[in-house]
N, C-alpha and C positions, 0 to 999 in steps of 0.2 A: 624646690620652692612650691611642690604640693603636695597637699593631702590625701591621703588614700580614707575617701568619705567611704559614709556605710553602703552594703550592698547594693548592687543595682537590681537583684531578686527582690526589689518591694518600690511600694507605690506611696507616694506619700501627699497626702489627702488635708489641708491645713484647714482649721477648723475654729469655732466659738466654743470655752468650755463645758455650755451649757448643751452644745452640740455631741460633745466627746460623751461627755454621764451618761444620756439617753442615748445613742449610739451603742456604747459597750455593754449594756442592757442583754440584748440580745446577739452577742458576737457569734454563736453558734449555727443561728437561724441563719445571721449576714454571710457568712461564710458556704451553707449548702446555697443561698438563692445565685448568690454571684457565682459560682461555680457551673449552676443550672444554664445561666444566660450565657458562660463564656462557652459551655459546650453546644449549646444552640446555636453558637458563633461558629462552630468549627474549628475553635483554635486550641493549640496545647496547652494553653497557660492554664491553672489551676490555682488557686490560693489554698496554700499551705494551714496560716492563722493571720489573725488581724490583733494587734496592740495598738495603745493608746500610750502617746505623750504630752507633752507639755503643749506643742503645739497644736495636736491633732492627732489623727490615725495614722499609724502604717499597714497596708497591706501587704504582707510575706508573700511570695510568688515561688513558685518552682521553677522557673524561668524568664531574660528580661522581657520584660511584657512589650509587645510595639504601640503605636499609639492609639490604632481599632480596640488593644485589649483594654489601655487606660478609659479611653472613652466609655468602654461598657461600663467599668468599675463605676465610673466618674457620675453613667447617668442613674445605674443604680440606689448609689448614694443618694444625690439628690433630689431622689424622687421617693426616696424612703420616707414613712411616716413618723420616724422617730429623728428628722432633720429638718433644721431649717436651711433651706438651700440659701438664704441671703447670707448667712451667716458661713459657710464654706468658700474656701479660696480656690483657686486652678490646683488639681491636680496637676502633678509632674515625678518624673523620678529623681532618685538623688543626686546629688551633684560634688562635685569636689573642689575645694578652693587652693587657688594658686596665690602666692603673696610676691609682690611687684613692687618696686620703687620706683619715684622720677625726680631725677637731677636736674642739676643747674635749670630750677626755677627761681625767677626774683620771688623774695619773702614780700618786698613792697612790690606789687603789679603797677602801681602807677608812680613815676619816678619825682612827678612834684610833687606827691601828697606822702610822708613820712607815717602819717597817725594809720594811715588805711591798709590792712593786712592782709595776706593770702588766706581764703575762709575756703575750707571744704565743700560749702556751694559754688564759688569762682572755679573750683579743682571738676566738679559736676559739670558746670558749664560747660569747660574748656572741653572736656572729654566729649560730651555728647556733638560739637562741631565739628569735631576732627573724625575724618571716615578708617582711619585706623581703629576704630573702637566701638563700629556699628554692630557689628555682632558678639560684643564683650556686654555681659551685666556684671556692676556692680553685688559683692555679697556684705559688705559695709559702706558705711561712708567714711570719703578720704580721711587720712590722717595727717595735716601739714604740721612740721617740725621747722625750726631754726635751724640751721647746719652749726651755727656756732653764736654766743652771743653776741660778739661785733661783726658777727656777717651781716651781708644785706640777701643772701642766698639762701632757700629752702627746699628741704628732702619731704618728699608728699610720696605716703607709703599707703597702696591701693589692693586691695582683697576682691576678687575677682573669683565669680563658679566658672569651675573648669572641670574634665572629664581628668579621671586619674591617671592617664599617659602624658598631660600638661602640656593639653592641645594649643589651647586658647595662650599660654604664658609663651610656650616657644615662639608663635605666631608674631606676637610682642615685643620680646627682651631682641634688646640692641637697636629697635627703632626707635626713629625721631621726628622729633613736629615741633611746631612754632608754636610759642607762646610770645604773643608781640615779637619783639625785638629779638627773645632770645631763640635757642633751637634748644630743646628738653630732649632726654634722652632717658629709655626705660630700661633698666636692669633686674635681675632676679634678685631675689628676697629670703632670707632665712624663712621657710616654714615657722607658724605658730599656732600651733593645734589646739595649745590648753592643756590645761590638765582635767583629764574626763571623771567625770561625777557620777557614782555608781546608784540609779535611781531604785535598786532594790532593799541594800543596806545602807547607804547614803554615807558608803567611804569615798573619799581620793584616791586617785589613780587607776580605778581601771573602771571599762565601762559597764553595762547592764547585764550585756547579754553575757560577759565574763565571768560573771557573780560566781560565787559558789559555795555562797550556803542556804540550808534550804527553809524555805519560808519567805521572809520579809520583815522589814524595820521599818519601826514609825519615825518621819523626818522629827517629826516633835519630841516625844519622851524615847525615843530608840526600844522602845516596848515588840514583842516579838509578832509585830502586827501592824498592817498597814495604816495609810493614814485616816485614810473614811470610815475605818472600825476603831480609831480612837475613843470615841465614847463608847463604844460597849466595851471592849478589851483594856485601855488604858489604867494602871491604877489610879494614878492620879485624880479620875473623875468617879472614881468606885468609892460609895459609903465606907466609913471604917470607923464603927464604935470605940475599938480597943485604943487608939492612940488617944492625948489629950492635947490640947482640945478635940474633941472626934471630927471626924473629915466627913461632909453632908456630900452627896452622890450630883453630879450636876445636871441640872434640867435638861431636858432633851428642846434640842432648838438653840439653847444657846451656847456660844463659843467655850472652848477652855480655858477658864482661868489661872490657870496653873504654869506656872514655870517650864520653858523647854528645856530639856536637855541635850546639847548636840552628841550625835556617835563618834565624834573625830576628837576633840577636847574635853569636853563633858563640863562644856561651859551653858549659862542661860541661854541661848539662841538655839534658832532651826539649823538643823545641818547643813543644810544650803544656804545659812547665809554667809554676803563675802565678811562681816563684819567677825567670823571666825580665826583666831590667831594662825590656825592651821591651813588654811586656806589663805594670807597672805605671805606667811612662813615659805610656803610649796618650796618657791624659788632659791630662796635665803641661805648658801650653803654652808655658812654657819651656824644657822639655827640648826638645820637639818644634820649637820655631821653630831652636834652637839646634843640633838637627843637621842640619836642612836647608839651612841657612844654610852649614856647613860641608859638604853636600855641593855648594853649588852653588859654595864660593868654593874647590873643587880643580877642580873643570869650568872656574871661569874661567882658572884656572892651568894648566890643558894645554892649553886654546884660545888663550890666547896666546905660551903654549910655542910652539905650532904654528907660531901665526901669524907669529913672529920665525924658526923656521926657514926660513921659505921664505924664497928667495933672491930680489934686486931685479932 
């Protein structure tokens, strides 16, 4: 019932996007200064390199950092001239999430009022009063389910950071507490990890650091080039006399007007988005057996194209 999250060799720094731009400006500089002050520190740690995500920074480590090292990293950061420290969150390292159920709770909590339902804030509440769960966080908010449609009973399935030996869940599973009247009970949870989003060529199924081709794809036109180099590299936004009507070159400053194309379906949208047939498909083991099916039965169809060309 848990995940094996990303390394614990990195620090992860959550941040404003406008913090991230200015930031990775200068990753190289950031990299010898923080190294400078950890060795001033007397400590082993060293950082490896620094990447930028969606959320924020990661710092690579050569080893788990303790919390004197995150602190240095931490005040580095912000106190660096290229951040705004309001705009940065608590550093901390990674974490892994464990998935949890809780039974035999009432769907109605209150037994005269029928209209009033179990709400994922009620599920907040409860939790935060009960000292079984003073040192559990939250990694979403509850998700309360029906058990059945003429049940009066509901299954509330809760996502929880935990460390990847599934400290926090054992701690957990098979204990009990009150909710009113009744006694709720927790059990373990099927894992659900997602299907990981490859942020360099922006396939389904594996992750980043997995990638392996080289260079980069743009999430908009899948063009052999990132996304902040779309105006300069993109065709789409490059003059071109020879077609007709001729294609005018687009101003600098303003957006693409141009059609996406994603790299998974090669439909109009971004590749990340969910509104992608491929991306709801994932699951579908129909869809899914039924297009691979069809890609192997045009593989058999040019191999024995082949095979009848060759001469006797």
């Amino acid at each position: 019932m848990t995940t094996k999250g990303p390394s614990r060799k990195q620090i992860i720094i959550p941040m404003s996007n406008d913090n991230i731009v200015s930031f990775i400006k200068n990753l190289s500089t950031h990299v010898a200064n923080i190294n400078r002050s950890l060795h001033n520190a007397k400590t082993d740690v060293l950082v490896d390199y620094i990447r930028s995500d969606n959320a924020g920074i990661s710092v690579v480590v050569n080893k788990i950092a303790q919390q004197s090292d995150i602190s240095i990293i931490n005040n580095y950061i912000k106190n660096s001239n290229d951040i705004n420290s309001l705009q940065v969150k608590d550093t901390h390292l990674p974490m892994s999430k464990s998935y949890l159920k809780i039974i035999r709770i009432p769907y109605y909590p209150y037994s005269d009022n029928r209209q009033t339902k179990l709400s994922s804030d009620d599920i907040q509440n409860i939790l935060k009063q009960n000292h079984i769960f003073d040192n559990i966080s939250l990694a979403s908010k509850p998700r309360v389910i029906k058990v059945s449609p003429k049940s009066d009973m509901a299954l509330v399935w809760i996502d929880i950071w935990d460390v990847q030996s599934g400290k926090n869940a054992k701690m957990l599973i098979n204990r009990c507490f009150n909710i009113g009247n009744f006694i709720a009970t927790i059990r373990g949870a099927n894992m659900n990890p997602g299907v990981p989003l490859c942020k360099n060529c922006w396939k389904w199924g594996h992750a980043t650091m997995s990638c392996r081709i080289q260079g980069a794809r743009c999430v908009k036109c899948n063009g052999p080039h990132k996304l902040e180099h779309h105006r300069e590299f993109g065709w789409c936004c490059k003059a071109n006399d020879k077609i007709n009507p001729p294609r005018l070159k687009t101003k600098r400053g303003e957006p693409c007007p141009h059609m996406f194309k994603c790299s998974n379906c090669k439909g109009d949208h971004q590749a990340d988005s969910v509104q992608c047939p491929f991306w709801r498909h994932w699951f579908n083991r129909e869809w899914h057996v039924k297009k691979y099916t069809e890609i192997h039965e045009n593989r058999s169809k040019l191999l024995c194209s082949s095979v009848n060309a060759i001469p006797n």
